[in-house]
C-alpha positions in Angstrom: -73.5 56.4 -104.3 -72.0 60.0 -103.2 -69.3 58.6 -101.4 -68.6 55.9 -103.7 -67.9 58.6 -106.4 -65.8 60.5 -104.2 -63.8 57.8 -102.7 -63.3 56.7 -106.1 -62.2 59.7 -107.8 -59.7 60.4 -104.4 -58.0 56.8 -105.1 -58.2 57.8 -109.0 -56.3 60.9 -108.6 -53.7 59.7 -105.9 -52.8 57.8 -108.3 -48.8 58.0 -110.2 -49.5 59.3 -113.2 -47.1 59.1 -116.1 -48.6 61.8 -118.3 -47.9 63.9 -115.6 -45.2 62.5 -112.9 -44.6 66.7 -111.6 -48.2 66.5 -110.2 -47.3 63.4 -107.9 -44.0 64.9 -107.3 -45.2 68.0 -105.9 -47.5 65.7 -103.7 -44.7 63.5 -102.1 -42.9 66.9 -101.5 -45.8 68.3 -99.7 -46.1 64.9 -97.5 -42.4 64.7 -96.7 -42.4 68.8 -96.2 -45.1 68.3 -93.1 -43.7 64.8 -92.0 -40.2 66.6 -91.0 -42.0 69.8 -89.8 -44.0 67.6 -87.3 -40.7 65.6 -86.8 -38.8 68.5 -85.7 -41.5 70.4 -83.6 -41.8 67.1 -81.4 -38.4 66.6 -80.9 -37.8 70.9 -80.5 -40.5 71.3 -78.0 -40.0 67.9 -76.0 -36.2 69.3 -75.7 -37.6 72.8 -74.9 -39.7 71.3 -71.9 -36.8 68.7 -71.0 -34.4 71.4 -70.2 -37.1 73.9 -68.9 -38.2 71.3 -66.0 -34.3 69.7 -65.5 -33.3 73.8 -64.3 -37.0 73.9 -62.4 -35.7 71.1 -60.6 -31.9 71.9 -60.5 -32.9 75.7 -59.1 -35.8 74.3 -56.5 -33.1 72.4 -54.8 -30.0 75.2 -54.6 -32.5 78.0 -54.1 -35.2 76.0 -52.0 -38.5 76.1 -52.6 -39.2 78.4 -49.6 -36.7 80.8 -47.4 -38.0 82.5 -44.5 -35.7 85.8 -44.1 -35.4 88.3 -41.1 -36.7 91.9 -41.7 -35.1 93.1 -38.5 -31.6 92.0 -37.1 -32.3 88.8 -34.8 -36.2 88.1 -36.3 -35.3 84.6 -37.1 -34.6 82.5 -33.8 -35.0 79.9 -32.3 -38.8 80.3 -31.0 -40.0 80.8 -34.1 -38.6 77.7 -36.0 -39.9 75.6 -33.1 -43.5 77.5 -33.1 -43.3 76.3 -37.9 -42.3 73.3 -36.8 -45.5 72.7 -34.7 -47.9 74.4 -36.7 -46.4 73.0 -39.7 -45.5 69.1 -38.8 -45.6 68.4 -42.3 -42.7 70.5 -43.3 -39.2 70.1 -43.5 -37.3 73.1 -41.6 -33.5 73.7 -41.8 -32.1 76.7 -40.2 -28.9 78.7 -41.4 -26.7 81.1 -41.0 -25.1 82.6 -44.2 -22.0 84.9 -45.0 -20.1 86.0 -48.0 -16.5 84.5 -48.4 -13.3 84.6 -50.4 -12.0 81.2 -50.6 -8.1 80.9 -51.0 -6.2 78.0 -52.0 -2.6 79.0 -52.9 -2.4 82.1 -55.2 -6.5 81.3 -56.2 -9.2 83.4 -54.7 -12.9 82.3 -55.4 -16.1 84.8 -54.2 -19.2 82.6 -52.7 -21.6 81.8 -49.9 -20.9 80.0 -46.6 -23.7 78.5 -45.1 -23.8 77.4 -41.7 -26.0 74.4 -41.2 -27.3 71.5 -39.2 -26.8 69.3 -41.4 -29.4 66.6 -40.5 -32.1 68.9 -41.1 -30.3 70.2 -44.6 -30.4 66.6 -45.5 -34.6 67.1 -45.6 -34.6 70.4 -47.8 -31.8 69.9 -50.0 -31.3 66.3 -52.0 -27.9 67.4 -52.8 -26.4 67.8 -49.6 -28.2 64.9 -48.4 -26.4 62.9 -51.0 -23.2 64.0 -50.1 -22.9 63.8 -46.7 -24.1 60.1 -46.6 -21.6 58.2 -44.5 -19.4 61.0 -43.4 -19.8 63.1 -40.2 -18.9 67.1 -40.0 -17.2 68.8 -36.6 -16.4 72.0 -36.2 -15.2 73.8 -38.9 -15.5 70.8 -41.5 -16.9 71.9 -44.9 -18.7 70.1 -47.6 -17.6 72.2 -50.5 -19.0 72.2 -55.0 -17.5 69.9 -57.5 -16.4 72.9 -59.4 -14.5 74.8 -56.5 -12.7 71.1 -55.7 -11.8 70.5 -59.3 -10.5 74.3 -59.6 -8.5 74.1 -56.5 -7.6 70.3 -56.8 -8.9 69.9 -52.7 -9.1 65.9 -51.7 -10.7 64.8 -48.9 -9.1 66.6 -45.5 -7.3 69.7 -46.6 -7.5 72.4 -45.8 -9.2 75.2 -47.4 -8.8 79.2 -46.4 -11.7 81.4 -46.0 -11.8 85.3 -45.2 -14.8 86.5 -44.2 -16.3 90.1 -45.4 -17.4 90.8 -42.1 -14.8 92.4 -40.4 -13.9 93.5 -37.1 -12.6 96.1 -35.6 -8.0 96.2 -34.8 -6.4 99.0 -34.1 -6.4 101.8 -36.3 -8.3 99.5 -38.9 -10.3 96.7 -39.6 -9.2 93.4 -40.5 -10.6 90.7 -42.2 -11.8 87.2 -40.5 -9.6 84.5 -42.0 -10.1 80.9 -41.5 -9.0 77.6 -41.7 -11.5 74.8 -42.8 -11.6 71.0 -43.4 -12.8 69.6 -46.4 -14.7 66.8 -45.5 -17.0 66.3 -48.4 -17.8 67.5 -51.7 -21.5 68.0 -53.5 -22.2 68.1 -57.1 -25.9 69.7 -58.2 -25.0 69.7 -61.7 -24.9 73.5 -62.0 -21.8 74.9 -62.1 -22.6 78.5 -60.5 -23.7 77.0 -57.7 -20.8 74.3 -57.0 -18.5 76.8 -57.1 -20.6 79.5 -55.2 -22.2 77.7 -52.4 -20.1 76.2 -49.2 -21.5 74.2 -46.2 -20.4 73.7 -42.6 -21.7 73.5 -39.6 -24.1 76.3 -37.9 -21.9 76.3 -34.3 -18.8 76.8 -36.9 -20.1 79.7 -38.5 -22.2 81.2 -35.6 -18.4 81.6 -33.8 -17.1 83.3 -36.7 -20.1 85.9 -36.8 -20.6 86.4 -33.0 -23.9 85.5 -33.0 -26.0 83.6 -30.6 -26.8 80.3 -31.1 -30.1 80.6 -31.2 -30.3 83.3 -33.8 -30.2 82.3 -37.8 -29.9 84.1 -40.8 -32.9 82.3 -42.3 -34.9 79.5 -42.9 -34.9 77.1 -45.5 -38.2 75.0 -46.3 -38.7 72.3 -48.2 -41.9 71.9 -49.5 -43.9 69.9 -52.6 -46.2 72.7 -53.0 -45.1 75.9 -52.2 -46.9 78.2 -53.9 -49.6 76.6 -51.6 -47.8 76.3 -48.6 -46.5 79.8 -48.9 -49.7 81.7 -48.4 -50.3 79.2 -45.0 -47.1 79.9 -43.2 -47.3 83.8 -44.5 -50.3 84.0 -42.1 -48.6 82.5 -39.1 -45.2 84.6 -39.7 -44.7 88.1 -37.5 -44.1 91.0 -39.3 -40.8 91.4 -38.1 -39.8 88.3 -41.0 -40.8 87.8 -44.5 -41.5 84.5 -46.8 -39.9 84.1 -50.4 -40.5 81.4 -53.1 -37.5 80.0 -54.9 -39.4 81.5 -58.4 -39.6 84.8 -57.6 -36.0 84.9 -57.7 -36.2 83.6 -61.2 -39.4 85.0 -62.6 -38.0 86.2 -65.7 -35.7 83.7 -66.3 -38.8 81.2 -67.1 -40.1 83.8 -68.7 -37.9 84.3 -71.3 -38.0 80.3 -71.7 -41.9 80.6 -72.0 -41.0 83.4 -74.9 -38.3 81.4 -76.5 -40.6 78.2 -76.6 -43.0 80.0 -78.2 -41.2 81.7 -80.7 -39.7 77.9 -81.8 -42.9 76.6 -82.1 -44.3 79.4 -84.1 -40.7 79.3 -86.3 -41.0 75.4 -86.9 -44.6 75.6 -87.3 -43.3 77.7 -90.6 -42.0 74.7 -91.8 -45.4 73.1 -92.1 -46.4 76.4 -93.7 -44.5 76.0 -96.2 -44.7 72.3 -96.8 -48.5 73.1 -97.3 -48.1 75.0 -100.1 -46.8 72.3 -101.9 -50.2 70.7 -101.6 -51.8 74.2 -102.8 -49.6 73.4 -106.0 -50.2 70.1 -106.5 -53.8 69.8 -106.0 -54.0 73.4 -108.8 -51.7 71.4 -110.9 -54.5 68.2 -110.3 -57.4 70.5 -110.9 -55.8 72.2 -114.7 -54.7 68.4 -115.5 -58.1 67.2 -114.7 -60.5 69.8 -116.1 -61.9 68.1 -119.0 -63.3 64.9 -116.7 -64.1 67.7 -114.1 -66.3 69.3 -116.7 -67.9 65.5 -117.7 -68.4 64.6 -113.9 -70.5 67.6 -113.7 -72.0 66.9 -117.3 -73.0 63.8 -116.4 -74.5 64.8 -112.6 -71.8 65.1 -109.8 -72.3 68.4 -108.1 -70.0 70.8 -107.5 -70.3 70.1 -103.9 -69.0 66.7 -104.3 -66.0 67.5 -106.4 -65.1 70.1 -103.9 -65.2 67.1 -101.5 -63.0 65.4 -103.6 -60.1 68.2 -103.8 -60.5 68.7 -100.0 -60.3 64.9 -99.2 -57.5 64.9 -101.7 -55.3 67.3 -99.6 -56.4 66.1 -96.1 -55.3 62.8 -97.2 -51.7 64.2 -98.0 -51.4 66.2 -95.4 -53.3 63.9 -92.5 -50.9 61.0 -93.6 -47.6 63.7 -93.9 -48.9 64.3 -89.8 -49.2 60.8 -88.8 -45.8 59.7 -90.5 -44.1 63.1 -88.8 -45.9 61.6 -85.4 -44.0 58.2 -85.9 -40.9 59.8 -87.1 -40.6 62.1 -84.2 -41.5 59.3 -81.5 -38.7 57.0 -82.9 -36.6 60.5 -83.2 -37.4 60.8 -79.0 -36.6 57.0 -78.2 -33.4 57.3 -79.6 -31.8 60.1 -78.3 -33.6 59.1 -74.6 -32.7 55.6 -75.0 -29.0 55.9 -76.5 -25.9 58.7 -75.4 -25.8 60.2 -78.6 -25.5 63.5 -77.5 -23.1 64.1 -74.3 -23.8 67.8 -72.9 -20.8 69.7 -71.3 -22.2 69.3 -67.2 -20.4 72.6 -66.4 -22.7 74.3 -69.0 -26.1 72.7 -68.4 -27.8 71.4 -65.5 -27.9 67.4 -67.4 -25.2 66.0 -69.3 -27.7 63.7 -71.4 -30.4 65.0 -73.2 -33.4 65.7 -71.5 -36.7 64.9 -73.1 -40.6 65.9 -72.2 -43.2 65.9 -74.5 -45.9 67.2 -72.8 -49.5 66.4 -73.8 -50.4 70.0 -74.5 -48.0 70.8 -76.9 -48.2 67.1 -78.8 -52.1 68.2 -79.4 -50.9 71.8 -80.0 -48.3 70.3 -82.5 -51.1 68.1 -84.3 -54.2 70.8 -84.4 -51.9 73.3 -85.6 -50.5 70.9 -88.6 -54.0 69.9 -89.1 -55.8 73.2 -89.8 -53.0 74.5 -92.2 -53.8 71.5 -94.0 -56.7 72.0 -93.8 -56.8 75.8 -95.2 -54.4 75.1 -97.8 -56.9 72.1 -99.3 -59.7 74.7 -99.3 -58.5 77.2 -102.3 -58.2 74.6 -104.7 -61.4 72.3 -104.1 -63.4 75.6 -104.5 -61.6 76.5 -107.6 -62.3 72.8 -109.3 -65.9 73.2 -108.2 -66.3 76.7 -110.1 -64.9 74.7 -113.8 -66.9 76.0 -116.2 -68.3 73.0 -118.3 -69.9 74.9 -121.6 -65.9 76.5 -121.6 -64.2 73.3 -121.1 -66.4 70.6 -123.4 -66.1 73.4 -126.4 -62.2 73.7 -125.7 -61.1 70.5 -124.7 
């Protein structure tokens, strides 16, 4: 018989009323307030996580997920990429040899990397490179160069492309520059402009001749790995100390960082929105109670304790706000399917790392999303149930 009376009086009080059409107002607001804040987080934080794992992806490739370095001039040879690749058969291993270059084309000068490179082993650490060589074959002194540097210097396949070195030698009196001649053969695009302007390949003999070095001595050694933050303490035991180990995120620790702050700070922004929308059933339900005192103070009269018509106000406002949640869930599903499914937005590629949209809600924030939404409800039902339970009947019945 309780919950009858309390599902009854719920329905009773949902209800349009025409006496007083502001009370049912102030309700719809309060719905369509926490419907568009649940809308928007979903949407905010699927985006936040979209473009959070497109430049985790985009920076494991161009920085590889592990880079062993030399400590000492000559550490990394030969011997020891042949002792990784034993102890290690699961592993892919590319070698390198790196400098800093000036590339000129005409009056243009652009700063950025040269890496010398086998490129049948690149092909198994970089995705990229693999991509781009498909089909083509480099000699000596070919090189695959970035979109950007190709569009800024207007290169087509086979010209050629200048390159002066910053290790110098010395002549005379002075030291020159090394200046040289390479092929364009082939041309990557990672989707981040820094790095298709920055980052040159060719082959390791090529660049070993420009350097003077011994070809079986590298600048480093790139890994690919799909767990190297667990893969990095096992080779880290088999290295000398004459080398060290790096992971492609401690070059960009706070860089995700300052994502991980910014994602919070939206959510806690946005979750504002909610906030607010609650109050509007704070107001509506305190509107409900005034309107409603005189058959309060009967209900009580006649038997229903205050307990139950506390109920009443707090299913009252977790049937606003639970139904405001559940449409915001809907709205912000349909919101996700059709910016993934249709090119609505188009993103400048030189700018981001994705020129569509990129979308991932993750189950921790949905649940995140929905608690949070849930218990402001929740808290803003509370005030107003206690304050219909304390009516004072003898007051009421004598007044009203």
């Amino acid at each position: 018989m309780k919950t009858s009376i309390v599902s009854y009086l719920v329905k009773r009080f949902l209800r349009f009323d025409n006496e007083q059409p502001f009370i049912f107002l102030s309700a719809l607001l309060a719905f369509l307030g926490i419907s568009l804040g649940v809308m928007v987080l979903i949407i905010a934080m699927a985006l936040m996580n979209g473009f959070d794992n497109e430049f985790r992806k985009k920076l494991t490739i161009m920085n590889y997920p592990l880079t062993i370095m030399p400590k000492f001039y000559g550490a990394v040879n030969e011997d020891l990429l042949m002792t990784l690749e034993i102890q290690f058969p699961n592993l892919s291993f590319s070698p390198y040899v790196q400098s800093a270059i000036m590339a000129r084309s005409g009056s243009k000068l652009e700063g950025g990397y040269l890496f010398g490179v086998d490129f049948k082993s690149e092909a198994k650490v970089n995705s990229v490179v693999k991509k781009a060589i498909e089909g083509k074959s480099f000699d000596k002194f070919d090189v695959l160069v970035g979109k950007t540097l190709k569009d800024e210097f207007m290169l087509n396949d086979d010209d050629k492309l200048m390159y002066i070195f910053t290790h110098v030698e010395p002549g005379g009196m002075n030291v020159t520059p090394k200046i040289k001649r390479f092929q364009a053969k082939g041309f990557f695009d990672s989707g981040l402009s820094a790095y298709d302007k920055a980052y040159n390949y060719t082959t390791i003999a090529s660049l070993q001749t420009m350097l003077n070095l011994p070809s079986n001595q590298y600048s480093g050694i790139h890994i690919f790995s799909a767990n190297p933050q667990e893969d990095i303490v096992k080779i880290r035991k088999h290295l000398p100390q004459s080398v060290a180990i790096k992971g492609w995120w401690e070059d960009n620790v706070n860089f995700f960082a300052a994502l991980e702050l910014e994602k919070a700070s939206l959510f806690i922004v946005l979750m504002l929105i909610i906030l607010i929308a609650a109050i509007n059933i704070i107001s509506s339900l305190l509107m409900t109670v005034m309107n409603r005192r005189s058959e309060i103070a009967l209900l009580l009269s006649l038997g229903t304790t205050p307990a139950e018509i506390k109920k009443v106000f707090l299913y009252l406002g977790v049937v606003i706000g639970t139904s405001g949640i559940l449409a915001g869930i809907a709205l912000g599903m349909s919101g996700l399917w059709v910016l993934s499914t249709f090119d609505i937005i188009h993103l400048p590629k030189d700018v981001y790392p994705t020129s569509t949209l990129p979308l991932d809600l993750s189950v921790q924030d949905f649940f995140s999303i929905v608690i949070g939404a849930f218990v402001i409800v929740i808290i803003s039902s509370f005030y107003p149930a206690k304050k219909a339970s304390e009516v004072d009947i003898l007051t009421v019945l004598r007044n009203e």
